[in-house]
C-alpha positions as CSV (number, residue, x, y, z in Angstrom):
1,X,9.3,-39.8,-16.8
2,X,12.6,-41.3,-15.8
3,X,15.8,-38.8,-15.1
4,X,18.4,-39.0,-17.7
5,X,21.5,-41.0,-16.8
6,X,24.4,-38.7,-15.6
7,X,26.8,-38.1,-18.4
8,X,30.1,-39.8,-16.7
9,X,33.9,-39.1,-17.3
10,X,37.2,-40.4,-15.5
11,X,40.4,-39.0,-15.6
12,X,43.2,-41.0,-15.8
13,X,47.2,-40.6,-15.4
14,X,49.9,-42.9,-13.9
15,X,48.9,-43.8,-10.9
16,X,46.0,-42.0,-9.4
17,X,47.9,-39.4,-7.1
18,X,48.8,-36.6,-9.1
19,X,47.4,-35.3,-12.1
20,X,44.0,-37.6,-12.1
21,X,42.5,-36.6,-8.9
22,X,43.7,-33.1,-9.3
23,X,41.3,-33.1,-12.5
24,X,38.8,-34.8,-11.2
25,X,38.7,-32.7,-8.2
26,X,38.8,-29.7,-10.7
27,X,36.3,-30.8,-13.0
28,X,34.0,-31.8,-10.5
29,X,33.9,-27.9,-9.1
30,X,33.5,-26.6,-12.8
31,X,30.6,-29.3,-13.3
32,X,28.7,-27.6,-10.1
33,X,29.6,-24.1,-10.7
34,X,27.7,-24.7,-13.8
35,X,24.4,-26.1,-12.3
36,X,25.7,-29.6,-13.6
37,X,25.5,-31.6,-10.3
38,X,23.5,-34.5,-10.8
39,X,24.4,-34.7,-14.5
40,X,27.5,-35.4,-14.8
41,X,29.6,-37.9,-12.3
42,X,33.6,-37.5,-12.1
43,X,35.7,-39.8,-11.2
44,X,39.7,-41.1,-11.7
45,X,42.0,-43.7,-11.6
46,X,45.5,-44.9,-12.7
47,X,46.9,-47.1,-15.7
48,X,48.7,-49.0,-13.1
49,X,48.0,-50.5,-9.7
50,X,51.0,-48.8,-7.5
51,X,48.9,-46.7,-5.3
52,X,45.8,-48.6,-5.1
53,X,43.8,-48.0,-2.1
54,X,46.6,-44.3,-1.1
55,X,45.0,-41.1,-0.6
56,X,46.4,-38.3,-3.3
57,X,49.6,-37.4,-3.0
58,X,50.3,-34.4,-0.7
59,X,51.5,-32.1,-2.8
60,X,48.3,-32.6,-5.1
61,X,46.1,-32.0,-2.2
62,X,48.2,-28.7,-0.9
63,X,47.6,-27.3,-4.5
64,X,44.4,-28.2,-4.7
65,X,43.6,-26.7,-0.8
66,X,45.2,-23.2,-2.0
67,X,42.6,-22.9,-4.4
68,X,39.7,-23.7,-2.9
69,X,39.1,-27.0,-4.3
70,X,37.4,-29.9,-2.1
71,X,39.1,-34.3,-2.8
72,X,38.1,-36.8,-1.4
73,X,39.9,-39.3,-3.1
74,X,40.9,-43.2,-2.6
75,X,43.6,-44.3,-5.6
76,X,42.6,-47.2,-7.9
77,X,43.1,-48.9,-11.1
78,X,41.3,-48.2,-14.8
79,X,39.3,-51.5,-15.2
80,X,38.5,-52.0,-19.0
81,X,34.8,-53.2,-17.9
82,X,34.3,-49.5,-16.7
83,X,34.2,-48.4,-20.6
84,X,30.4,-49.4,-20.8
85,X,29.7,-47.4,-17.9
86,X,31.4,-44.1,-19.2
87,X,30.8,-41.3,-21.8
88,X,34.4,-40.2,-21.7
89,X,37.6,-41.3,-20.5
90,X,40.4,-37.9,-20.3
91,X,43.8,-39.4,-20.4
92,X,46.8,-37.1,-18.7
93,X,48.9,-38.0,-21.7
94,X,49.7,-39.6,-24.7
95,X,51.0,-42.4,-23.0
96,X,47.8,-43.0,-21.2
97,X,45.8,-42.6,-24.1
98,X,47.6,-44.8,-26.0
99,X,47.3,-47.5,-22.8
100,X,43.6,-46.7,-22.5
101,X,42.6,-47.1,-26.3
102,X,44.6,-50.3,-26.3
103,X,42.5,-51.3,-23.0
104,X,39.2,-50.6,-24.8
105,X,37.3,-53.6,-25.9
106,X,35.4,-52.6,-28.9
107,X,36.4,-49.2,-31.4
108,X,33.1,-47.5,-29.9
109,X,35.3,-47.4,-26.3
110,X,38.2,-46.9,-27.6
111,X,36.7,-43.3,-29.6
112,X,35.6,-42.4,-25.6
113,X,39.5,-41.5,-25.0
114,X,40.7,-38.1,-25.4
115,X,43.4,-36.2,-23.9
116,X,42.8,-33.5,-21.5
117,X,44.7,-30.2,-23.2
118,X,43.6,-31.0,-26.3
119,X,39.9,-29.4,-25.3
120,X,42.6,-26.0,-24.4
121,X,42.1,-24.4,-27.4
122,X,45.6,-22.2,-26.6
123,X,48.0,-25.8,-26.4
124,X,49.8,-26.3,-29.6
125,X,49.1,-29.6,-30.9
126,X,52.5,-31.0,-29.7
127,X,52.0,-29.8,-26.4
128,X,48.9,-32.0,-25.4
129,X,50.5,-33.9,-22.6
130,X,50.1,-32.9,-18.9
131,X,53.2,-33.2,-17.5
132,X,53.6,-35.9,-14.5
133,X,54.7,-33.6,-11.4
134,X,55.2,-36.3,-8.8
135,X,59.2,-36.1,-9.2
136,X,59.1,-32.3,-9.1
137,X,58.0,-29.5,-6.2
138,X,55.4,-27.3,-6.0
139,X,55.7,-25.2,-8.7
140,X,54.9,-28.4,-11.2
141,X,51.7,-29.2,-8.9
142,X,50.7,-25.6,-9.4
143,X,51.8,-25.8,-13.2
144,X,49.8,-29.3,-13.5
145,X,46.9,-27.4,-11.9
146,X,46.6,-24.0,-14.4
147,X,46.9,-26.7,-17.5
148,X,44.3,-28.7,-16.2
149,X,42.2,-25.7,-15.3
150,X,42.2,-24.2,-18.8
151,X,41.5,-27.4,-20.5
152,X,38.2,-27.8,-18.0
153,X,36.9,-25.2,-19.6
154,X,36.7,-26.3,-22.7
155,X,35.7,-30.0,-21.6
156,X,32.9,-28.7,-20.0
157,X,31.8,-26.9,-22.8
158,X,31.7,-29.9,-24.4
159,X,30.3,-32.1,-21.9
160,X,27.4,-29.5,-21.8
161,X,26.7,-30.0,-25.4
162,X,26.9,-33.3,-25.4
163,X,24.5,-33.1,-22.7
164,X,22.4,-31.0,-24.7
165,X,22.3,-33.5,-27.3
166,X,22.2,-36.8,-25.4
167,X,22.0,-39.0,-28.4
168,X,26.0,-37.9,-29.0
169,X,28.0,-40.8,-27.2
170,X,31.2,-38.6,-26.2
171,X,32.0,-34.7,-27.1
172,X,34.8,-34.1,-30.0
173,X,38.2,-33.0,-29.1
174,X,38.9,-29.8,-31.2
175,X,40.5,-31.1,-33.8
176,X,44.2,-30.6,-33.6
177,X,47.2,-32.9,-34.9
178,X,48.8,-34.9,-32.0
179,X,52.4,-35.5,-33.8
180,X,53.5,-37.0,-30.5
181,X,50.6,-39.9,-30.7
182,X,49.6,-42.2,-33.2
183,X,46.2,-43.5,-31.9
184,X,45.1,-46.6,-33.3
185,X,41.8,-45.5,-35.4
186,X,38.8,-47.6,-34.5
187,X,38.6,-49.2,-38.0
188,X,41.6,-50.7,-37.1
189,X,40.8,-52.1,-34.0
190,X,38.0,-54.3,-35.7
């Protein structure tokens, strides 16, 4: 009997420095802590191609060091053949979801975007976007970090049961109104 394919998911924010790595690097711990390594691949990358090829910012990898999380992480840029490849694709924030969706080439893809806070079942509704840190100091890396933290929970509870149900192509956000986005619905996209 053949393995099951790794259930993947890439986070993706601005320009793969900040807020993407810092979940990925985040997830990727919750994902082992659970007993998921080997069933579920994390990755990241960035709407745009600014930082292609950089390591993560500093400040990203100083918060993530304080709290005992391992990166390793090149920068690169979201390619819309990857969405055949992936289970999930967790935008930073309603401007990359709204990029990502647009990216997708069929509906099916485009229903693989979610934002990341909106699997924290304590964000309100209008608060669903991570904020991007890079202009601030480290007291918005270490802000970026808790939000990211709490919504990884509930991601990988999701991830888990989609897991536990394989024939499910990508776990449901909780359903809560984004005011702030108006996402194109897949019917549309035909």
């Amino acid at each position: 009997m053949r393995a099951p394919s790794p259930y993947r998911v890439c986070f993706v924010c601005t320009g793969n420095i900040c807020r993407s790595p810092m979940a990925e690097s985040v997830f990727r711990a919750y994902a082992e802590e659970a007993g998921l390594d080997g069933l579920v691949e994390v990755d990241s990358a960035g709407t745009g191609p600014w930082h292609e090829g950089d390591g993560a910012d500093r400040r990203t990898i100083s918060a993530l060091t304080a709290h005992g999380y391992e990166q390793n992480h090149t920068a690169r840029q979201f390619q819309s053949t990857w969405f055949s490849a992936l289970d999930l694709v967790i935008a930073l924030d309603s401007g990359h979801l709204r990029e990502l969706r647009a990216l997708a080439p069929t509906p099916e893809d485009a229903a693989k975007v979610r934002l990341l806070r909106a699997y924290d079942p304590d964000t309100a509704p209008d608060a669903l976007d991570v904020p991007d840190p890079y202009f601030g100091g480290p007291d918005d890396f270490e802000a970026c970090l808790e939000m990211i933290e709490a919504a990884s929970e509930g991601l990988l509870d999701a991830v888990s049961k989609a897991l536990a149900a394989r024939d499910t192509p990508a776990p449901a956000a909780p359903a809560a109104p984004v005011t702030s986005v108006t996402p194109t619905a897949p019917e549309e996209s035909a």
